[in-house]
C-alpha positions as semicolon CSV with decimal commas, in nm:
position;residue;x (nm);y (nm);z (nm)
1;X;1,516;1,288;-1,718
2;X;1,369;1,371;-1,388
3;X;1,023;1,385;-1,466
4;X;1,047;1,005;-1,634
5;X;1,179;0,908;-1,315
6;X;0,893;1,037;-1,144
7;X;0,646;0,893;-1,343
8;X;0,780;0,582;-1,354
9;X;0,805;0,536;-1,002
10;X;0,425;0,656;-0,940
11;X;0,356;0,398;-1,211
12;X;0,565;0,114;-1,030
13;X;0,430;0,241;-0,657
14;X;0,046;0,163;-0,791
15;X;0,138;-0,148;-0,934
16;X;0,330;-0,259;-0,612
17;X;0,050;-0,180;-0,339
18;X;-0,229;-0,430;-0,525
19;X;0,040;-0,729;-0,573
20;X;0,162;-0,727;-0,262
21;X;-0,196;-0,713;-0,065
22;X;-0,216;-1,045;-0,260
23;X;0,045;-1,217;-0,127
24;X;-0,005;-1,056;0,220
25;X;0,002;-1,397;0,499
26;X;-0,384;-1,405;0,653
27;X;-0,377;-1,209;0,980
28;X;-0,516;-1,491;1,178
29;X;-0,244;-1,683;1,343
30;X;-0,567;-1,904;1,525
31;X;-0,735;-2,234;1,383
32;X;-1,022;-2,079;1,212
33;X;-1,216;-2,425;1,342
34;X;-1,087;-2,488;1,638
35;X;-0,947;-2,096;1,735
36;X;-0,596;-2,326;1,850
37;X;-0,343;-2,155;1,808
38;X;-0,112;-2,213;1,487
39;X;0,221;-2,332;1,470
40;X;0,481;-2,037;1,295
41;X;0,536;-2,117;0,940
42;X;0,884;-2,141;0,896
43;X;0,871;-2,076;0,498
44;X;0,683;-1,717;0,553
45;X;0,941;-1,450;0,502
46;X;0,948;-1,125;0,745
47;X;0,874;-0,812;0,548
48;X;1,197;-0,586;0,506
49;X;1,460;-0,452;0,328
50;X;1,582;-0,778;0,266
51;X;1,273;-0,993;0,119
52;X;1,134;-0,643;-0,098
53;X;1,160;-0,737;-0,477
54;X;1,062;-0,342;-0,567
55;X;1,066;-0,039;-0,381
56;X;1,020;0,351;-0,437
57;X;1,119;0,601;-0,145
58;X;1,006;0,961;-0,134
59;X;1,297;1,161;0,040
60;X;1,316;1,541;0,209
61;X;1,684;1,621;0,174
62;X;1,803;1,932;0,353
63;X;2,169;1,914;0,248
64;X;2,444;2,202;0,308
65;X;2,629;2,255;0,003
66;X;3,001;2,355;-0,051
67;X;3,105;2,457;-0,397
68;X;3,437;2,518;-0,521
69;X;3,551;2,625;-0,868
70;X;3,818;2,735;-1,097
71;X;3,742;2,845;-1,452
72;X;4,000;2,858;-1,683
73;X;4,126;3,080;-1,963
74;X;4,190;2,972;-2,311
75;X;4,496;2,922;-2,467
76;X;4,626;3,167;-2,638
77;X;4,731;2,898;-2,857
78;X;5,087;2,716;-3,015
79;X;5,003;2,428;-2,789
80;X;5,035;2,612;-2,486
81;X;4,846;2,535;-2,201
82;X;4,501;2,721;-2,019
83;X;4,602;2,986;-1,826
84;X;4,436;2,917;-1,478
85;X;4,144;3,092;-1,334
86;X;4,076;3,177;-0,958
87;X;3,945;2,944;-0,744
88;X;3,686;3,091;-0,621
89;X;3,430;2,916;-0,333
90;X;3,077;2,944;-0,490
91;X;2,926;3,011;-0,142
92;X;3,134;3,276;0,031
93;X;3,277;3,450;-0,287
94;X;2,961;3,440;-0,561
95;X;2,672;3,406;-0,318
96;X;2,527;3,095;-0,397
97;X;2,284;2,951;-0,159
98;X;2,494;2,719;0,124
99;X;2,154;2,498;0,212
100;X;1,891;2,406;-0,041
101;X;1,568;2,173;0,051
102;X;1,425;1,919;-0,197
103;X;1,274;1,654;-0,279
104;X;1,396;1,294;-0,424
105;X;1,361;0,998;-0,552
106;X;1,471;0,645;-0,567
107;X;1,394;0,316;-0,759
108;X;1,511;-0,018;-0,643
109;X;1,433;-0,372;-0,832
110;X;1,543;-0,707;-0,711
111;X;1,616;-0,931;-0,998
112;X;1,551;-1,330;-0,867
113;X;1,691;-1,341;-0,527
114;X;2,096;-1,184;-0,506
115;X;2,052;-0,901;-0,751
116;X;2,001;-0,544;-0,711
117;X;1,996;-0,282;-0,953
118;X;1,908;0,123;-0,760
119;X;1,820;0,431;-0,994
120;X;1,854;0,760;-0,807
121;X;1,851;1,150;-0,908
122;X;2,009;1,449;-0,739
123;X;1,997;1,798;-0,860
124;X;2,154;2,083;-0,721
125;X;2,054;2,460;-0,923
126;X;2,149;2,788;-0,779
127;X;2,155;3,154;-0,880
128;X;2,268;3,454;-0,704
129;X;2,365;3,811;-0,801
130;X;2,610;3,906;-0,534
131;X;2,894;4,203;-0,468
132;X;3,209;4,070;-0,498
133;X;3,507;4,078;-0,235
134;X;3,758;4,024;-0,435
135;X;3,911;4,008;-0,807
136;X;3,846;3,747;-0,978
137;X;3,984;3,546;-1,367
138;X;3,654;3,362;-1,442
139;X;3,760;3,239;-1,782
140;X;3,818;3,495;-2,013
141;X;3,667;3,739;-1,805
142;X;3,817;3,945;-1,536
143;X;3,583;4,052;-1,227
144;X;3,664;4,342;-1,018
145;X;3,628;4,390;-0,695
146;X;3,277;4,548;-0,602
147;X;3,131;4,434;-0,946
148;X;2,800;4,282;-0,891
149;X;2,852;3,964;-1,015
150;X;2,517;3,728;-1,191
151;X;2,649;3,336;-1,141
152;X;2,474;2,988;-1,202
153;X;2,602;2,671;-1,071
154;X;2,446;2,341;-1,203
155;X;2,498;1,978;-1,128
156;X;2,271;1,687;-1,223
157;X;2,396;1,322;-1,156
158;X;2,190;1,009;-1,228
159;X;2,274;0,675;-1,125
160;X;2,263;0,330;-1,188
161;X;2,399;0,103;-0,900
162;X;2,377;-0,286;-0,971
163;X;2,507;-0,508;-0,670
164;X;2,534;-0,898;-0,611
165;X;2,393;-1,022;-0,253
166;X;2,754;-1,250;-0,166
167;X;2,599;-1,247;0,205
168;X;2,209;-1,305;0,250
169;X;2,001;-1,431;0,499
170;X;1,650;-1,328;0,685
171;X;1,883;-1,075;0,882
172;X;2,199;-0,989;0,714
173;X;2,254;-0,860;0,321
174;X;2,617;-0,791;0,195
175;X;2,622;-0,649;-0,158
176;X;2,924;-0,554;-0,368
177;X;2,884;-0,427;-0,777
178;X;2,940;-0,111;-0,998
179;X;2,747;0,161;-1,061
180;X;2,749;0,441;-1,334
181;X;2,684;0,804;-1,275
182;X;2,566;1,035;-1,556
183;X;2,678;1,386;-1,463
184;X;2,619;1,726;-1,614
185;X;2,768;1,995;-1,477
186;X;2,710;2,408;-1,585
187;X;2,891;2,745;-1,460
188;X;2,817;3,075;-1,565
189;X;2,904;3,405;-1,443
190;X;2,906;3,743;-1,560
191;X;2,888;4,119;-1,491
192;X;2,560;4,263;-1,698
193;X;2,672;4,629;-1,631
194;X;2,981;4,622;-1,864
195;X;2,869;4,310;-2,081
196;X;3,135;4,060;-1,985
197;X;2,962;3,704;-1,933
198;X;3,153;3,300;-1,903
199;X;2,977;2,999;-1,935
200;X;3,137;2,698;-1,903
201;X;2,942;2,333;-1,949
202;X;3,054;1,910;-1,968
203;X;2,861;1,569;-1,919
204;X;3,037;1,232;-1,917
205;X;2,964;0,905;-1,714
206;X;3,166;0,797;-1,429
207;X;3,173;0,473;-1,252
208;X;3,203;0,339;-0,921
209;X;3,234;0,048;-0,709
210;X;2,963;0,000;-0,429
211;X;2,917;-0,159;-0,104
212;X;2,553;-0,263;0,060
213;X;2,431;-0,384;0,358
214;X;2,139;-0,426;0,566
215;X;2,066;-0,544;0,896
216;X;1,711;-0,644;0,974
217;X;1,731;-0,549;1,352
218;X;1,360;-0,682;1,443
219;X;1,015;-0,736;1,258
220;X;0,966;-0,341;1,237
221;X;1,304;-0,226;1,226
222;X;1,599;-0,180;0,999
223;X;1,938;-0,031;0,896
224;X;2,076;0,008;0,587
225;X;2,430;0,162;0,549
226;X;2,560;0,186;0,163
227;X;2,908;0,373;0,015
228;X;3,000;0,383;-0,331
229;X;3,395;0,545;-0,429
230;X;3,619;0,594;-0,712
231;X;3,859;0,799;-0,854
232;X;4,041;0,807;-1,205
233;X;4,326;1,005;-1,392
234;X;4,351;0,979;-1,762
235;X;4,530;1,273;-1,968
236;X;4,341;1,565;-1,945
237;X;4,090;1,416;-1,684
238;X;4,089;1,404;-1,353
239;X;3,780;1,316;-1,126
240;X;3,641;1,140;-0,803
241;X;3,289;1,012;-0,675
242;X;3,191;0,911;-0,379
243;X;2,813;0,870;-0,188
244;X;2,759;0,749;0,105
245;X;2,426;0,696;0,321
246;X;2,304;0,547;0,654
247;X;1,941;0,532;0,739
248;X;1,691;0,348;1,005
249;X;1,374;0,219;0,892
250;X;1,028;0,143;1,081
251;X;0,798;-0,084;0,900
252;X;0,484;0,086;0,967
253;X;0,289;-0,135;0,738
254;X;0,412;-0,460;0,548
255;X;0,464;-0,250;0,228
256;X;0,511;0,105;0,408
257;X;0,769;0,193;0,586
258;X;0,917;0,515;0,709
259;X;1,293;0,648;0,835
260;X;1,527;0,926;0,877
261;X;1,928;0,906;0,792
262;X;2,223;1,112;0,647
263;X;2,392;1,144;0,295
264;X;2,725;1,268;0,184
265;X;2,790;1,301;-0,163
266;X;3,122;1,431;-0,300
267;X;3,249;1,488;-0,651
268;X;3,529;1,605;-0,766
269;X;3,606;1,659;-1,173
270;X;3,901;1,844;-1,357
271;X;3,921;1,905;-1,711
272;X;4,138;2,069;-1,987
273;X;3,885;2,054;-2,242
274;X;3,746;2,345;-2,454
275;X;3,416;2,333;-2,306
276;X;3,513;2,285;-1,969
277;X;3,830;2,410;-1,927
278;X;3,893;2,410;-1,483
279;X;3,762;2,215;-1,171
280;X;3,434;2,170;-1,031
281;X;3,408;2,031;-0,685
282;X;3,097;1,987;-0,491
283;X;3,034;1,870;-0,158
284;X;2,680;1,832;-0,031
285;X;2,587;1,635;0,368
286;X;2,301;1,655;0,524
287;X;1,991;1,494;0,711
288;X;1,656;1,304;0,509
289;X;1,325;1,202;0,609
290;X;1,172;0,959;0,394
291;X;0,895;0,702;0,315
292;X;0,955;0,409;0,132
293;X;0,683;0,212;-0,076
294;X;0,745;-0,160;-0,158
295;X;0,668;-0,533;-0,226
């Protein structure tokens, strides 16, 4: 899934460079006859967040990551339910890296002149053999204290993010919409010196209702501000989503720009399911650097 995004958006970057140098205003603002100068043309639109029809932005994301978990046991059966696990912090109890560095990526298209739709990817995929502190019910499995304890946590999420401009104009943009997240989530722990191993996996799609803006501060300069929330209940299901992201821009060139801002992404799911019977929360903040390609 990743690597089609990537490709895609190299494809879509090329493409965007050549068509925009076409439509790029002359850089003469002079009477090429008379070298008087010309009156502004009032129908030429400033490059920016606002006028882009395409985009792709390259981001460095240095996030600090918070996991928290609970695995839970089967039933033993006659309808009773999952006996619960410990809840267990995937940082301070299994050893899973707190801060990990990477790369990503993110699509926009502007379809006529009010509507949005963003594609974005975030990964998260640790592994740490670590001494526990404590015991612990992962699952079926009991950990002692001092076993050395192998874990995985895994959590992909792609999105989907359509808005509707209901405020536009050469400075302002106001968008409200829905989105869709695809999420797969994986846990597995297990203690390799007496052969007792859990691994626990679910994927489902999860919506959410999103709110854009973007404030063209001056010819080079931007901000864009975005947060996207929902939560839902529904028998054995319980589960929350929520992003949220501020960022300046400088527009270097008319279809390059470049900017630093700050993400927060927290999700939240709890199942009773066979395949994923517990709670996954993840909470992940942190500062990005990017550069943003467009036309």
């Amino acid at each position: 899934m990743r690597n089609l995004l990537y490709l895609a958006a190299t494809l879509l970057a090329l493409q965007a460079i050549p068509a925009h140098a076409e439509h790029e205003p002359p850089r003469s603002e002079h009477d090429p006859w008379s070298g008087a100068p010309l009156k502004p043309d009032k129908n030429r639109k400033t490059p920016s967040p606002i006028t882009d029809r395409f985009y792709v932005r390259g981001t460095f994301f240095n996030p600090a990551i918070s996991t928290t978990l609970r695995i839970d046991a089967a039933s033993p059966g006659n309808g009773l339910p999952n006996v619960p696990g410990t809840v267990v912090s995937g940082e301070r109890d299994l050893g899973l890296d707190s801060r990990i560095p990477q790369g990503r990526i993110e699509i926009m298209f502007r379809l006529r002149e009010r509507n949005r739709l963003r594609v974005d990817y975030f990964e998260t995929n640790r592994r740490a053999s670590h001494a526990i502190a404590r015991q612990i019910q992962f699952g079926n499995e009991t950990f002692l204290s001092n076993d050395q304890v192998t874990s995985s946590a895994q959590w992909r999420q792609f999105g989907l993010t359509y808005t509707y401009s209901v405020l536009r104009t050469d400075r302002l943009e106001l968008g409200l919409g829905l989105g869709v997240h695809f999420v797969e989530a994986e846990a597995r722990g297990a203690v390799e010196a007496k052969q007792l191993r859990q691994e626990v996996s679910g994927a489902g799609a999860f919506p959410t209702i999103p709110l854009d803006f973007t404030w063209r501060i001056s010819r080079r300069f931007a901000m864009v501000a975005r947060a996207q929330y929902l939560h839902a209940a529904h028998n054995n299901f319980e589960g929350s989503m929520g992003e949220y992201h501020g960022d300046f821009q400088y527009r270097w060139k008319p279809n390059f720009s470049v900017g630093a801002g700050y993400t927060v992404i927290k999700s939240f799911l709890q199942l009773q399911e066979s395949h994923f019977p517990g709670m996954f929360r993840l909470n992940v903040r942190g500062p990005e650097a990017f550069f943003r390609v467009s036309f």
